[in-house]
C-alpha positions as a printed Julia matrix, in Angstrom:
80×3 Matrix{Float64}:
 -31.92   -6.43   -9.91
 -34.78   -5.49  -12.01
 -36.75   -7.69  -14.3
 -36.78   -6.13  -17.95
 -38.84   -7.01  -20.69
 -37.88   -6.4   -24.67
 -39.1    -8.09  -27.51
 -37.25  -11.03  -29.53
 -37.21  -12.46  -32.32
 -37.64  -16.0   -32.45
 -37.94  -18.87  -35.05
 -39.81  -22.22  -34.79
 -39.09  -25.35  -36.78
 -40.12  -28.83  -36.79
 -37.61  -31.47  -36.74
 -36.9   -35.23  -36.36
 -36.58  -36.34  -32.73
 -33.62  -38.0   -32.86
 -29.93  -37.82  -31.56
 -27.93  -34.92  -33.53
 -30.56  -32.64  -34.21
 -29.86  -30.08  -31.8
 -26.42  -30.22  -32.56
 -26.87  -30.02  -36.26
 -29.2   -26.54  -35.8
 -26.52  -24.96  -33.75
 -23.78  -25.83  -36.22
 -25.58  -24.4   -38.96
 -26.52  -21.1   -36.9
 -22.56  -20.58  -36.0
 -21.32  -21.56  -39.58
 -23.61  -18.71  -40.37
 -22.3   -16.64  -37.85
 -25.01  -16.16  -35.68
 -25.17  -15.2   -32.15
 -28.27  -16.62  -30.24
 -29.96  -15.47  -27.03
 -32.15  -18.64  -26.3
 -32.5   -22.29  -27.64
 -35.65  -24.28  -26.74
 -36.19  -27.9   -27.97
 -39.01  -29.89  -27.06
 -40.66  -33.5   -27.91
 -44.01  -33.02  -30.31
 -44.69  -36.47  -30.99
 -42.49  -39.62  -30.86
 -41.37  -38.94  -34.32
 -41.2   -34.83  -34.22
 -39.76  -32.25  -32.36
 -39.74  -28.87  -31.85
 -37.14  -26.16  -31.67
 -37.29  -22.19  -30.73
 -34.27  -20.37  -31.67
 -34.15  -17.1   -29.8
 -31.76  -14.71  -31.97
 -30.71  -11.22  -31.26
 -32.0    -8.29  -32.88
 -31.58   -7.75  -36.2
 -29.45  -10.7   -37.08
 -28.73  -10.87  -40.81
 -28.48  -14.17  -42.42
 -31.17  -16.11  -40.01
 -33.12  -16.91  -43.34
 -29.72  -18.31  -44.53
 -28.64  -20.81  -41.84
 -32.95  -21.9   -42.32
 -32.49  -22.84  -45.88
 -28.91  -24.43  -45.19
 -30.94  -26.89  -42.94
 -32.84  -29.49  -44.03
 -35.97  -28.3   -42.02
 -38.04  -25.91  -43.12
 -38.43  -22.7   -40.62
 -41.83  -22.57  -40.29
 -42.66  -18.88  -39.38
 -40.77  -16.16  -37.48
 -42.16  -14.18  -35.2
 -41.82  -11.08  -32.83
 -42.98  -11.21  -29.19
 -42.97   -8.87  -26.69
């Protein structure tokens, strides 16, 4: 099998690092209907985390599920 390599679209948010949190992004993301290709959640500091959504391409409503959360999205980006 060959390795392939496409660009994503991704979103990164800051978030408390505590029990839940995880859970409480992916609830939002399938209340809104979302399908995702990637999650990755990681600790920042004792108090903060970090989490990278990986969604597919042109997914409406991304902006949506962000404001629906109390965390604010930071930035989206597009990587190749």
């Amino acid at each position: 099998m060959t390795d392939e390599i496409s660009r994503v679209e991704y979103y990164v948010a800051a978030v408390p690092h505590k029990a839940g949190e995880g859970a409480r992004i992916l609830t939002a993301f399938k209340e809104a209907g979302i399908n995702l290709t990637g999650l990755l959640g990681y600790r920042k500091s004792a108090r903060k985390a970090e989490i990278i959504v990986i969604v597919e391409e042109k997914t409406p409503g991304v902006s949506a599920a962000g404001k629906k959360l109390a965390s604010p999205w930071a930035r989206s980006r597009r990587r190749s």
